[in-house]
C-alpha positions in Angstrom: 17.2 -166.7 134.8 19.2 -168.0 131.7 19.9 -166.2 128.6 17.3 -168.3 126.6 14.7 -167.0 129.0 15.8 -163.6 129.0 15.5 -163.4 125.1 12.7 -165.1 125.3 11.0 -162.3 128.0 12.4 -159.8 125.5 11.0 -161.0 122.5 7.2 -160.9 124.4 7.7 -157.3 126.0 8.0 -156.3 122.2 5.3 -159.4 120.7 3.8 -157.2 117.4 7.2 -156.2 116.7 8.6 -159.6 117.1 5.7 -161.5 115.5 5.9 -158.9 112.0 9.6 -159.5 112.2 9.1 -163.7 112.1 6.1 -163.0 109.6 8.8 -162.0 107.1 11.2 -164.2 108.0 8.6 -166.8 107.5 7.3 -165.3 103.9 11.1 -165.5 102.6 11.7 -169.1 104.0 8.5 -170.2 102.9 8.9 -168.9 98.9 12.3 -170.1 98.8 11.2 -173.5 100.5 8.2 -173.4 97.9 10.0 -172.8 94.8 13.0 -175.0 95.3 10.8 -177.8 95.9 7.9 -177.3 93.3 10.8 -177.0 91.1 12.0 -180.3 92.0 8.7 -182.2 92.0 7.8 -180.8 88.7 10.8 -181.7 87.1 11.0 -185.1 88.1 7.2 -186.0 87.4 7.5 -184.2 84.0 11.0 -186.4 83.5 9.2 -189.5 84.7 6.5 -189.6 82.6 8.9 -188.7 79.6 11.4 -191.5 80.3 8.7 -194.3 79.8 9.7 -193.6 75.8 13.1 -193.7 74.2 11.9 -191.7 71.3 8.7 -189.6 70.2 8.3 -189.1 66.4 6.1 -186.9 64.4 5.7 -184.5 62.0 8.7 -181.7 61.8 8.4 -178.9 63.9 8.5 -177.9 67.5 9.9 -180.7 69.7 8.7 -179.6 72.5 5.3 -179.5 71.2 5.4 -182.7 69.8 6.2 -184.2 73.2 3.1 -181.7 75.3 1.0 -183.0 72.9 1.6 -186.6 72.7 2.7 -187.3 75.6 1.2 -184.9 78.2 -2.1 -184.6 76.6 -1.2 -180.5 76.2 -0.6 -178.6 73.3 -1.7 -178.8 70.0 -0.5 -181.7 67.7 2.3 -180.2 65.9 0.9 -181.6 62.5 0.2 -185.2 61.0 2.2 -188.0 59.5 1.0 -190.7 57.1 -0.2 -194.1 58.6 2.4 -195.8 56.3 5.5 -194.2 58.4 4.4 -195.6 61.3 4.1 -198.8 59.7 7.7 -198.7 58.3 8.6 -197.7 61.8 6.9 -200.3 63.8 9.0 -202.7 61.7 12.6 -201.3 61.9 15.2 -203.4 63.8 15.6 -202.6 67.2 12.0 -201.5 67.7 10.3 -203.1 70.6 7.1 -200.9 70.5 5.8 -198.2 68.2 2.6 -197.1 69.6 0.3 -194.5 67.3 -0.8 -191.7 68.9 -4.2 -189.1 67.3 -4.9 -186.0 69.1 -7.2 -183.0 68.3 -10.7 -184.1 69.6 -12.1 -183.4 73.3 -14.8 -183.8 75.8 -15.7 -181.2 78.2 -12.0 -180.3 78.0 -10.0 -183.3 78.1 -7.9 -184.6 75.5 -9.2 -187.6 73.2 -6.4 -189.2 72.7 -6.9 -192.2 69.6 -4.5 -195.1 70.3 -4.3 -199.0 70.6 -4.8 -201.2 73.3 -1.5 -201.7 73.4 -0.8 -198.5 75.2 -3.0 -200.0 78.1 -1.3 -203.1 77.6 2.5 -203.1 77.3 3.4 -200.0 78.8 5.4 -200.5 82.3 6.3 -198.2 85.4 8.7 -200.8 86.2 9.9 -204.6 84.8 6.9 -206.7 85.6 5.1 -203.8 86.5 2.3 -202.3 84.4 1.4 -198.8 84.0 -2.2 -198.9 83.8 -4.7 -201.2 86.1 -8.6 -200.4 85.7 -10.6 -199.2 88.7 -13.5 -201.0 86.6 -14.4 -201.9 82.7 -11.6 -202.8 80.3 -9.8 -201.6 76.9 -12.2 -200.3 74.4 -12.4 -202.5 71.2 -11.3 -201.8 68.0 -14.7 -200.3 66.6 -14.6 -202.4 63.1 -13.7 -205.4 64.1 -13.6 -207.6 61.1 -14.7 -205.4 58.2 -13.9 -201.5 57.4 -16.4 -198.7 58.8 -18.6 -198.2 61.4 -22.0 -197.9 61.8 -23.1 -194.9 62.9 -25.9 -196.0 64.9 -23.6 -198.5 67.3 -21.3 -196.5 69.9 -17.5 -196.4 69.9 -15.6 -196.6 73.0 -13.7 -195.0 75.3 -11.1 -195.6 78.0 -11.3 -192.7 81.0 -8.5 -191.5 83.3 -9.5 -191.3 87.1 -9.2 -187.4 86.9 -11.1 -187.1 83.8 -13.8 -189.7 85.1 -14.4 -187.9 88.3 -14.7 -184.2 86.9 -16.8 -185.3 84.1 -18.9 -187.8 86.5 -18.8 -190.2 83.8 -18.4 -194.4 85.2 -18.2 -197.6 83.2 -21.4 -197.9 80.7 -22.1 -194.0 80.6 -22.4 -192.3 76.8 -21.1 -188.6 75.7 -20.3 -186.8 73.0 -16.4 -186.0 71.5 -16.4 -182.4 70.0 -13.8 -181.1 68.0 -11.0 -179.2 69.1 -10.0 -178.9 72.8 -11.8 -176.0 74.0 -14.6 -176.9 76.5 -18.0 -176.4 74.9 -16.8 -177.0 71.5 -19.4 -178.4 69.2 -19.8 -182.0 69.5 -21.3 -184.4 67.0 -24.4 -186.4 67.8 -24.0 -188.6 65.4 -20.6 -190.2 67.0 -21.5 -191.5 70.7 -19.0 -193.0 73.0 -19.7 -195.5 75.5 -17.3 -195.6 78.7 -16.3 -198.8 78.5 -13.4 -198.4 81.7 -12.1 -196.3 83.7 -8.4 -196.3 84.6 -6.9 -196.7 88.5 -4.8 -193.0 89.2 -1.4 -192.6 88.3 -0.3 -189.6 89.3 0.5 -188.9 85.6 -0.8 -186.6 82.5 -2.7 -190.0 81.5 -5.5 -189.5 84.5 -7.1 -186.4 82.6 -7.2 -187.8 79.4 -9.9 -190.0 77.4 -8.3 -192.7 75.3 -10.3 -194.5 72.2 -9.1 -196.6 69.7 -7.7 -195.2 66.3 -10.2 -196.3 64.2 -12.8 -194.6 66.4 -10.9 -191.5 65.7 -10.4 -192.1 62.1 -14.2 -192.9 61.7 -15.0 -190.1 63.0 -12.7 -187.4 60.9 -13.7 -189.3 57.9 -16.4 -191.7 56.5 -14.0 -193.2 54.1 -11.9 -194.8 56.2 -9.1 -195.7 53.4 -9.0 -191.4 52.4 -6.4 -189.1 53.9 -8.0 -189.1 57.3 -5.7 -191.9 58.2 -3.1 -189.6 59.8 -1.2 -189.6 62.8 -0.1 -187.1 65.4 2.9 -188.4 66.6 4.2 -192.3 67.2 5.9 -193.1 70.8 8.7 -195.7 70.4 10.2 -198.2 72.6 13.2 -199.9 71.7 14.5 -202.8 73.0 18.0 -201.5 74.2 19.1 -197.8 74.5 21.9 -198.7 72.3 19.6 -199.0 69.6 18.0 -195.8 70.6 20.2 -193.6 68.8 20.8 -195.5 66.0 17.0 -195.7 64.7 16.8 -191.8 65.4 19.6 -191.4 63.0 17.6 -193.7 60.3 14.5 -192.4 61.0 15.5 -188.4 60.0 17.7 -189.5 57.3 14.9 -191.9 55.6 12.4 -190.0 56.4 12.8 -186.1 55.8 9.5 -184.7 56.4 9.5 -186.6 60.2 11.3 -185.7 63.0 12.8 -187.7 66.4 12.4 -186.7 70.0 14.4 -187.4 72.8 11.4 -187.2 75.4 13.9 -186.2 78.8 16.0 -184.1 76.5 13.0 -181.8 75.5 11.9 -181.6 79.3 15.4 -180.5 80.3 14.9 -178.2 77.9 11.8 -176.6 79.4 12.6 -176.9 82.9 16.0 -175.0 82.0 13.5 -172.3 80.6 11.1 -172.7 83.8 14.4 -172.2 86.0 15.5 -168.5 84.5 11.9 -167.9 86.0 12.8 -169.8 89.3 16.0 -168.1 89.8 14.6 -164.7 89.5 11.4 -165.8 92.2 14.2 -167.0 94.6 16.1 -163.9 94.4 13.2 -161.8 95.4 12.7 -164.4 98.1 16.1 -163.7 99.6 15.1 -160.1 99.1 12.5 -160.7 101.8 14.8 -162.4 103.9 17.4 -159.6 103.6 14.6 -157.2 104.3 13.5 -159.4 107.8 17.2 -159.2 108.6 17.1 -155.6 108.5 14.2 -155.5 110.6 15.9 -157.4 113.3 18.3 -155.3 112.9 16.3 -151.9 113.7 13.5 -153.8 116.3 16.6 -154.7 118.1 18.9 -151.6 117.8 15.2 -149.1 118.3 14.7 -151.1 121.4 18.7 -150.3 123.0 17.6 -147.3 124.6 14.8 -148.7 126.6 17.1 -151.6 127.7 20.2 -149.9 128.7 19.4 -150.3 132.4 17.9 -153.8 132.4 21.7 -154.4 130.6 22.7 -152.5 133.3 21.5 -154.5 136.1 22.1 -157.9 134.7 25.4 -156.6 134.4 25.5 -155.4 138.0 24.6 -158.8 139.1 28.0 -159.9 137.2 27.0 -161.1 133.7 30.5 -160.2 131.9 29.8 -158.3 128.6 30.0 -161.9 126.4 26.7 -162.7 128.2 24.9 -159.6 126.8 26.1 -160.1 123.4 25.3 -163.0 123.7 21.6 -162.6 125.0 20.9 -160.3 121.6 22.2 -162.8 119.4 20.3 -165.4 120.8 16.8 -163.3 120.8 17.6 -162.7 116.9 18.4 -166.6 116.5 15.1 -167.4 117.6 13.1 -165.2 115.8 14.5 -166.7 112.4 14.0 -170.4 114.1 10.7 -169.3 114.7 10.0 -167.7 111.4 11.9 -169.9 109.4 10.1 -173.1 110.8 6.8 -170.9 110.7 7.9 -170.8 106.5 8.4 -174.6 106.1 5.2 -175.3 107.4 3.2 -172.3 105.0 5.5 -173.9 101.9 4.0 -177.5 102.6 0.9 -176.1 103.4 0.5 -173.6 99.8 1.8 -177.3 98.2 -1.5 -178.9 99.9 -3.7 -176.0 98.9 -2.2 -175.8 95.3 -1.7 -179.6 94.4 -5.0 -179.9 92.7 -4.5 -176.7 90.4 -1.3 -178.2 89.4 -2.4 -181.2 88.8 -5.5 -179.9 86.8 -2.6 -178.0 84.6 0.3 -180.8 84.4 -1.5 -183.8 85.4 1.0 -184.6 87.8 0.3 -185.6 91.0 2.4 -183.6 93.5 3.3 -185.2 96.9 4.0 -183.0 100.3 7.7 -183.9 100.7 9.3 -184.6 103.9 12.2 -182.3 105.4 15.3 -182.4 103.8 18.9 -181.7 104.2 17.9 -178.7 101.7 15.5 -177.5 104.3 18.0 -178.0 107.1 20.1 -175.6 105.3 17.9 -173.0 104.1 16.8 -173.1 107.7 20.6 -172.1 108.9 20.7 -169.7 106.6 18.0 -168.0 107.9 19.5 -167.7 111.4 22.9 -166.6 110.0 20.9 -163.9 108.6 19.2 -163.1 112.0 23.0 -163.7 113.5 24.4 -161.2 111.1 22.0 -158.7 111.9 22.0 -158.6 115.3 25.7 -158.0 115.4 25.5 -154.0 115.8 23.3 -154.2 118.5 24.5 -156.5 120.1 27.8 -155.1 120.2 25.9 -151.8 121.6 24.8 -154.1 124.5 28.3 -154.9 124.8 29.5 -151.7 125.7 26.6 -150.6 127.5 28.3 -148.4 130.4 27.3 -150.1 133.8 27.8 -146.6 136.1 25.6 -144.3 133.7 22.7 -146.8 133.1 22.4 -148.2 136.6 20.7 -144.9 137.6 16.8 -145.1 137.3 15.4 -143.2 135.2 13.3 -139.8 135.9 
């Protein structure tokens, strides 16, 4: 009988205590594991989505707002900027593509975004690669075509994400109601239908829960005069057609224009995911507090159990194990109780990711993926066994000297 199947003998003579111990073993690796990867995923869907624009510009005031709003369909717009600025924008040298963005409207919770069809259009995950494909329909039209105003009895149209098209049950031809504001059940105003006139592929972005329609739709709607100060703008998301421009019309932009403001869209999410990480740092220290606590546990299962196994030490012992052997048979036991636990945690972390992908992606929009192990797992599992390694050193340095000649002896 080898050491391995000695501990593992061990470890079932004493199963509760040895499955609680692995329980927290697994509870620490698994919020550690949990965190550190959410944190990861989160941050590079949120800088992603951001880095599709070189600049965001709006109204002065919170930057990160501006970008939530604009960009991840969150928030409330910040404020509104004249139609003409985005005008003089869309003209400056080294523009590629301004792209106006309206927010303030919903429908049964989900942002109504007004925009141009260029958003659907010229927007690109990669070169040559579009952003947006449509499961079925098209781009909504512009609502006025060829003369000013709407009439109120035709139906403007709207452009669904796949998330906001399957909670809302809403498919290519359907009508609904916008209301104002983005609290579900707002009032909505029956005198402003929308007809669904596509409904967008996923993309595993903010953009799936959001309904797009065309600016003029929006305008129309805010105002029946559309030449009167309804024609404002939430925000205006800018391409450029170099980074070396980038910083140049930025500069321009907040010196000619003092009432606006410019975004970098990847600085103001490094930004909030340095604010999301105090939180993070403090979770993953209360993780490694339950670690520490299941190394303590090993610690007194294991020591707790030295009386009870002095003769078995004895006799193994007897039958000329030198003392390494023992140590090493306690060592061993509390190895594979964090290798148990630990891989127990990886599993529960990808598992609570599973379980909790669609409330994330119901809050962020992003879609997160179940990652695959990792060298960071590989090393969060290793530190779990040095902690089972470093607490098992007392006893198993009690085994060590366990006196053959006094132990041998049954007991009455």
């Amino acid at each position: 009988m080898n050491h391995f199947s000695i501990a593992l003998a061990n470890m079932r003579q004493r199963a509760l205590s040895t499955a609680l111990t692995m329980l927290l073993v697994a509870i620490g690796v698994g919020l550690v594991s949990l965190i550190l990867t959410l944190k990861g995923e989160v941050d590079a869907g949120f800088q992603s989505v951001a880095g599709k624009f070189d600049l965001i510009v709006g109204p002065r005031g919170s930057s990160l707002q501006l970008v939530l709003n604009t960009v991840f369909h969150m928030d409330k717009p910040v404020g509104n900027m004249p139609w003409r600025d985005y005008e003089d924008i869309r003209r400056k040298k080294g523009v590629r593509l301004a792209i106006p963005i309206v927010t303030g409207d919903s429908y049964k919770g989900f942002y109504l975004v007004g925009t141009t069809p260029e958003f659907f259009t010229e927007l690109e995950i990669s070169e040559g690669r579009k952003m947006f494909e449509f499961e079925g329909g098209g781009v909504f039209e512009d609502p006025r075509g060829d003369h000013e105003g709407h009439d109120h009895g035709d139906d403007f149209q709207a452009v669904l994400g796949s998330e906001a098209a399957r909670r809302t049950g809403l498919k290519v031809g359907d009508r609904f109601l916008a209301t104002h504001g983005v609290a579900e059940g707002a009032e909505g105003r029956d005198d402003h239908n929308y007809r669904v006139a596509g409904v967008l592929r996923p993309t595993g972005t903010p953009h799936d829960r959001a309904v797009f329609c065309h600016l003029n739709a929006f305008f129309d709607i805010h105002d029946d005069s559309p030449e009167a100060k309804a024609k404002m703008l939430s925000g205006v998301l800018v391409l450029t057609i170099s980074p070396l421009w980038t910083g140049t019309i930025a500069k321009s932009i907040n010196t000619d224009y003092p009432h606006l403001m410019t975004v970098y869209p990847t600085f103001a999410m490094r930004d909030l995911m340095g604010i999301v990480s105090n939180v993070n740092q403090v979770l993953v220290a209360i993780a490694f507090l339950v670690l520490f606590a299941a190394g303590v546990s090993i610690l007194v299962a294991i020591y707790n159990s030295m009386n009870e196994r002095r003769r078995e030490i004895a006799i193994i012992r007897a039958l000329g194990a030198p003392p390494s052997a023992v140590f090493g048979m306690i060592v061993i036991e509390a190895s594979l109780i964090c290798v148990a636990g630990g891989l127990a945690g990886l599993l529960l972390s990808r598992l609570a990711m599973v379980a909790g992908g669609g409330a994330l992606r119901h809050i962020t929009g992003l879609m997160i993926g179940v990652p695959t192990p990792s060298a960071a797992d590989a090393w969060l599992l290793l530190g779990a066994v040095g902690i089972g390694v470093a607490s098992s050193i007392i006893p198993a340095v009690a085994a060590y000297r366990t006196d053959v000649a006094t132990n041998i002896r049954p007991v009455n």
